[in-house]
C-alpha positions in Angstrom: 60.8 -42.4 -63.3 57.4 -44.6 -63.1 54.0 -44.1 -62.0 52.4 -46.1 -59.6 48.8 -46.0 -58.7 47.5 -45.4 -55.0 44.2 -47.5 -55.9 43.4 -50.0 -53.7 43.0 -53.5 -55.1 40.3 -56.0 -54.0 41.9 -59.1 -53.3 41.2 -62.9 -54.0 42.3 -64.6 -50.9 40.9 -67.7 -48.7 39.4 -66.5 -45.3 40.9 -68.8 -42.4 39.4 -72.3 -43.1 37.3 -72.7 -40.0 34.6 -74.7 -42.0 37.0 -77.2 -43.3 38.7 -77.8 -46.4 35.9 -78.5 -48.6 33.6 -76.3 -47.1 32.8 -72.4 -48.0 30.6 -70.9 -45.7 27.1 -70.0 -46.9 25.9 -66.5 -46.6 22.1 -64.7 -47.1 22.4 -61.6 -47.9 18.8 -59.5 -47.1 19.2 -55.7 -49.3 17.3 -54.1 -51.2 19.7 -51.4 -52.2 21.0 -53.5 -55.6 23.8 -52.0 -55.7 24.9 -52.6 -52.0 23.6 -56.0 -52.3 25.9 -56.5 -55.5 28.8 -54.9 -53.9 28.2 -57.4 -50.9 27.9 -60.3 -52.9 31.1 -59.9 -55.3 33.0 -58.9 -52.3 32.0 -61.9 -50.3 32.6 -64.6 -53.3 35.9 -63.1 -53.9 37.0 -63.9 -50.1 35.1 -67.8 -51.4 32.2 -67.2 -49.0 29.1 -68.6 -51.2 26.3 -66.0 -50.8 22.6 -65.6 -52.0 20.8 -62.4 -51.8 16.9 -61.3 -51.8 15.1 -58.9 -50.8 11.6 -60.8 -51.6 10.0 -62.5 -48.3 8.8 -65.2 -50.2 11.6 -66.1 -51.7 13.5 -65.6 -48.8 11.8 -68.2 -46.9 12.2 -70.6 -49.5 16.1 -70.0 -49.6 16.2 -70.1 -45.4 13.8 -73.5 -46.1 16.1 -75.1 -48.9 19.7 -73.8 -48.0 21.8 -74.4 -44.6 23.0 -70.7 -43.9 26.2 -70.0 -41.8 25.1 -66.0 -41.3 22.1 -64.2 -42.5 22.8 -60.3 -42.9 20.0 -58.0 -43.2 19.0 -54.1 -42.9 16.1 -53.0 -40.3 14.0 -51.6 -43.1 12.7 -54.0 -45.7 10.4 -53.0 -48.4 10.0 -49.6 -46.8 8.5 -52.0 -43.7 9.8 -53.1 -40.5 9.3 -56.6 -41.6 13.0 -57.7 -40.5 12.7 -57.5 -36.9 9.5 -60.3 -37.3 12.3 -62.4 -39.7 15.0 -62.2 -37.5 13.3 -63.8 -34.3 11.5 -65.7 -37.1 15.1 -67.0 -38.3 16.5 -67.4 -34.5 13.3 -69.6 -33.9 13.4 -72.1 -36.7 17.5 -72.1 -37.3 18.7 -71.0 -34.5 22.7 -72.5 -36.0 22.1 -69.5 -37.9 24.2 -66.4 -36.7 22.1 -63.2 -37.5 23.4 -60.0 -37.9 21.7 -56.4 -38.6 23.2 -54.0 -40.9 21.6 -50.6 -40.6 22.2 -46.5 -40.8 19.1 -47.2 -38.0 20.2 -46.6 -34.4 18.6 -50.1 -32.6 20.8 -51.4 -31.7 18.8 -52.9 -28.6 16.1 -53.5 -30.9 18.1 -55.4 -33.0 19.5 -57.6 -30.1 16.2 -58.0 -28.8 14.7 -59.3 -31.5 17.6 -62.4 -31.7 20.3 -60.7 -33.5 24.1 -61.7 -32.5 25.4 -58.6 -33.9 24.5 -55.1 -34.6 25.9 -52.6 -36.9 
């Protein structure tokens, strides 16, 4: 008889290549739950997505001003303030390459749309 375990296991493997072969895609992260953003972050470089993550608007403009982003994720509420509906068109505006998408326990999804995100959930 053996045991075997019913835990899942995260796994290490390339996403489809759609970037090319020397290419990861480039991911921004916007949380400021740590531990979500942490769990986002290790879960994305394990699939070989580069990612940064802030929660600080200063420094988040640098990153958006010194980094070429694939996708920018970010929650409605940052810093206890509806500032990301303002960085979202801000981010549509200026780097409009940029896919956009809102991650929030918030139900705007119009909102969301409205203000220049490709994808709500």
């Amino acid at each position: 008889s053996h045991w075997t375990s019913e835990r899942l296991r995260l796994s290490g493997s390339a996403p489809v290549d759609a970037f090319g072969p020397n290419r990861k895609p480039h991911l921004l992260i916007i949380e400021e739950d740590a531990a979500l953003g942490y769990l986002l972050k290790t879960t994305l470089e394990m699939q070989h997505y580069e990612v940064d993550i802030s929660c600080d608007l200063n420094e988040i403009q640098d990153l958006l001003n010194y980094k070429n982003f694939d996708l920018v994720v970010l929650d409605s509420v940052l810093n206890q303030e509806a500032h990301s509906w303002q960085l979202c068109g801000h981010i549509k505006a200026e780097y409009p390459e940029t896919a956009v998408v809102f991650m929030s326990t918030e139900h705007e999804r119009e909102r969301a749309l409205s203000a220049g995100a490709d994808f709500y959930f």
